[in-house]
N, C-alpha and C positions, 0 to 999 in steps of 0.2 A: 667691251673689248679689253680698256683697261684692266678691268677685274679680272677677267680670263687671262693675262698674261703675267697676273702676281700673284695666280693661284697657279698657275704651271711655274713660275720660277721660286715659289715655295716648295712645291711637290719637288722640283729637281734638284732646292740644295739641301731637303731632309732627305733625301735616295741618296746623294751623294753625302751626305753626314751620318751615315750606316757604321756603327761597330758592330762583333762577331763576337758574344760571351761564349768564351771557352768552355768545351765540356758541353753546353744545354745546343749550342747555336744558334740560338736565339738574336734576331738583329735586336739592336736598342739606338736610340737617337744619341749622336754626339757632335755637339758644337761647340765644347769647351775642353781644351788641352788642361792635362796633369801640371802644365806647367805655370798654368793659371789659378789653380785650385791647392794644389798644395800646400804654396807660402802661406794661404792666410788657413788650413787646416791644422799644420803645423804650430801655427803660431795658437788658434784656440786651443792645439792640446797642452801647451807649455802655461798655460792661463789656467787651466781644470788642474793640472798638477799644483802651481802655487797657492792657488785656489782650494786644496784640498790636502787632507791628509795622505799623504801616499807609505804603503805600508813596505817596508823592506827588511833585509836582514831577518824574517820569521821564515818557518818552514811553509805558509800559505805564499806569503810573497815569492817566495821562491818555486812554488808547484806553477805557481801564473807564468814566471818565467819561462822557465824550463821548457813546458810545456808550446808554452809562446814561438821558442827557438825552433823545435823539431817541426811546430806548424809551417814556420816560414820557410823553412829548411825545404821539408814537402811542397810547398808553394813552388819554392823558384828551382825546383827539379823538373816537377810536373810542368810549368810552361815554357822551359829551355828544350823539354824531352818534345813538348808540341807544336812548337815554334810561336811561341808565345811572349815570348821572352822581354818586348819591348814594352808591356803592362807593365813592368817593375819598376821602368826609368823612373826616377825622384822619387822611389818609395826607400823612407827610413824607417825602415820596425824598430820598434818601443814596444815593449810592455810592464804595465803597472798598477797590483792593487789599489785600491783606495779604498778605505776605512769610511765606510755607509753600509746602511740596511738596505736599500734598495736593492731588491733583486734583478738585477742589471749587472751587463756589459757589452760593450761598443766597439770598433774601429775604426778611427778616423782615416778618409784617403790618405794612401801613401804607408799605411803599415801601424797607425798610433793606435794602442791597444788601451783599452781600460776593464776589469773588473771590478766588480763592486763585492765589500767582503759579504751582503746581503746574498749573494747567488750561491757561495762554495757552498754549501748545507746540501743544498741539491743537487750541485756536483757530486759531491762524495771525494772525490781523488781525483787523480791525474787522469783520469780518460775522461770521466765528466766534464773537467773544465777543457779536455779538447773538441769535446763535442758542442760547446759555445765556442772556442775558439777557431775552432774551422767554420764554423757557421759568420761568422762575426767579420773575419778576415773575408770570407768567400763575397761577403758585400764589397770590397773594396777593392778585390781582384776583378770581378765581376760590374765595375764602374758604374753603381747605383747610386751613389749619390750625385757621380756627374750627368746619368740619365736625367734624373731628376729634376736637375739645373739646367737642363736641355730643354724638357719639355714645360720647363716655367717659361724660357726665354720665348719659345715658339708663341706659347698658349699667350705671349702677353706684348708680340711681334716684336721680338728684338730677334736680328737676323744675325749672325757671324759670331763671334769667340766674343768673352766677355768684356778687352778693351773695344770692342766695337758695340757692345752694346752697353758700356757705360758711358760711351758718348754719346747715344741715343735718349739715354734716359738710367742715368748715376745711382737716382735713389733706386727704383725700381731693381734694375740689374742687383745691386749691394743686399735687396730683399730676397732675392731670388735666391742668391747665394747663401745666404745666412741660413736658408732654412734647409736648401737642400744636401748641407753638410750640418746641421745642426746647432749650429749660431741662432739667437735667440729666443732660444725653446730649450726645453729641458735637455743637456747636450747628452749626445746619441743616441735621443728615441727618435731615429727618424723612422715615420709611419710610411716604410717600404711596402710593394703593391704587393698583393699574393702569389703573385707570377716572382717576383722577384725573392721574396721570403723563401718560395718551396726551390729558387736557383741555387740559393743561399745553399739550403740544407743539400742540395746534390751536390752541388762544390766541395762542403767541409767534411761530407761522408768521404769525398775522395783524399781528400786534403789529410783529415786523422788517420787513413787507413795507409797512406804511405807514409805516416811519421810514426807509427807502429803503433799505434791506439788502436784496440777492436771496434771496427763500426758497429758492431753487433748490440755495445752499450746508448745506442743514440737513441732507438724508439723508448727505453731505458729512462734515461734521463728528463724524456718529454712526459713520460709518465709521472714521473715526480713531482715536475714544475704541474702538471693540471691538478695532484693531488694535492700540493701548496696552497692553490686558490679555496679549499675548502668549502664549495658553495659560494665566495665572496667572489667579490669581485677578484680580476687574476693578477697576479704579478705583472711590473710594467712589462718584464719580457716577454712576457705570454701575452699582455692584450695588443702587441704589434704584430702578431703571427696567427698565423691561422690557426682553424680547430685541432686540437691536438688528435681527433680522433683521425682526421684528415692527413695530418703532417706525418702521424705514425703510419699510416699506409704507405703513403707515396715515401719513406724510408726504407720499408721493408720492401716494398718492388722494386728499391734500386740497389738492396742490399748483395744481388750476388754477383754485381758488377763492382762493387767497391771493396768486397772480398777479394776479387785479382790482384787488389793496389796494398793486400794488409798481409805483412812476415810477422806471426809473431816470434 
């Protein structure tokens, strides 16, 4: 009986810890506020900058920018125009080159953007790097790393928001965290689900096409990245995403709805 009544009052506080990813509608687990997650995402992105060459004052550094702005810009239209609008609270956008070969780039919750100069080749220009950049942001609009952190807490019974489960068990919880924003792992590969990857990509098609980026160059650009791999093994950004034969479909099937959202 005991068992039976903390498998119903599990079942009723993950029902009642339901969020609503904009755009897909897809429910996903949340037990942890932005307001918990932030500070210490913030704070690894100001570590990765010291930590790193960051590239400014060039015409790349400045395409990453630029670009960066009109995303965000698109962002917080699109979920003020859908009543969305409380995803944003404690999001500070940042963006910033970093000088590495790695072909990568991340966003940390809350808006902290990084490129790596390894990926622009494949971009090409300004619309390439928005088609990582709307993908990239769309993870954190989309609160995939706090899923994440959700469903460690559950999978590892820590019940309620993260000071409540660091009183339960401190280490644990602090591992939980680290990994599901990308603390102690190579920072922002996080090995998001394929469900979440291809959300990704339907958020940032919409994302680039109202910052006036053609979505048209996205199946484009994935093309590149699979032909980068050359046989080898693939780029870290391509081996956290699905098959690119895969990701180019499910793009162009949702190409002539993200066409309503693009002026050129």
């Amino acid at each position: 009986m005991l068992k039976r009544i903390s498998i119903l009052l599990l079942a009723g506080l993950i029902f009642y810890s339901c969020a609503t990813v904009p755009l897909s509608g897809r429910k996903q687990l949340s037990l942890v506020d932005n307001s918990e997650v932030l500070p210490m995402s913030f704070q690894q992105y100001n570590d990765v900058k010291s930590e790193s060459k960051v590239v400014t004052n060039t015409a790349d550094g400045e395409s990453v920018v630029r670009v960066g702005k009109r995303i965000a810009a698109a962002v917080e239209t699109y979920l003020h125009d859908n009543g969305h609008g409380e995803i944003l609270n404690g999001f500070e956008w940042e963006f910033n080159l970093i000088q590495d070969d790695q072909v990568n780039a991340w966003c940390m919750p809350g808006g902290k953007v990084a490129f790596y100069t390894g990926i622009l080749p494949v971009c090409q220009n300004d619309e390439g790097i928005a088609v990582v950049m709307g993908h990239e942001v769309a993870h954190a609009i989309a609160s995939h790393a706090r899923e994440r952190m959700s469903q460690g807490m559950v999978a590892n019974g820590l019940l309620g928001g993260v000071q409540a489960a660091m009183g339960q068990n401190p280490t644990l919880t602090e591992s939980i965290f680290m990994q599901a924003v990308g603390m102690g792992s190579q920072v922002g590969m996080l090995k998001f689900s394929r469900d979440q990857e291809l959300e990704a990509d339907q958020l940032g098609l919409i994302f680039m096409a109202m910052a006036g980026y053609d979505p048209r160059v996205a199946p484009e650009f994935w093309q590149r990245m699979e032909a980068k791999s050359n046989g080898e093994a693939p780029p870290e950004f391509l081996s956290t995403h699905p098959g690119p034969d895969r990701r180019i479909d499910e793009l162009n099937s949702q190409m002539p709805e993200a066409l309503k959202y693009y002026k050129n």
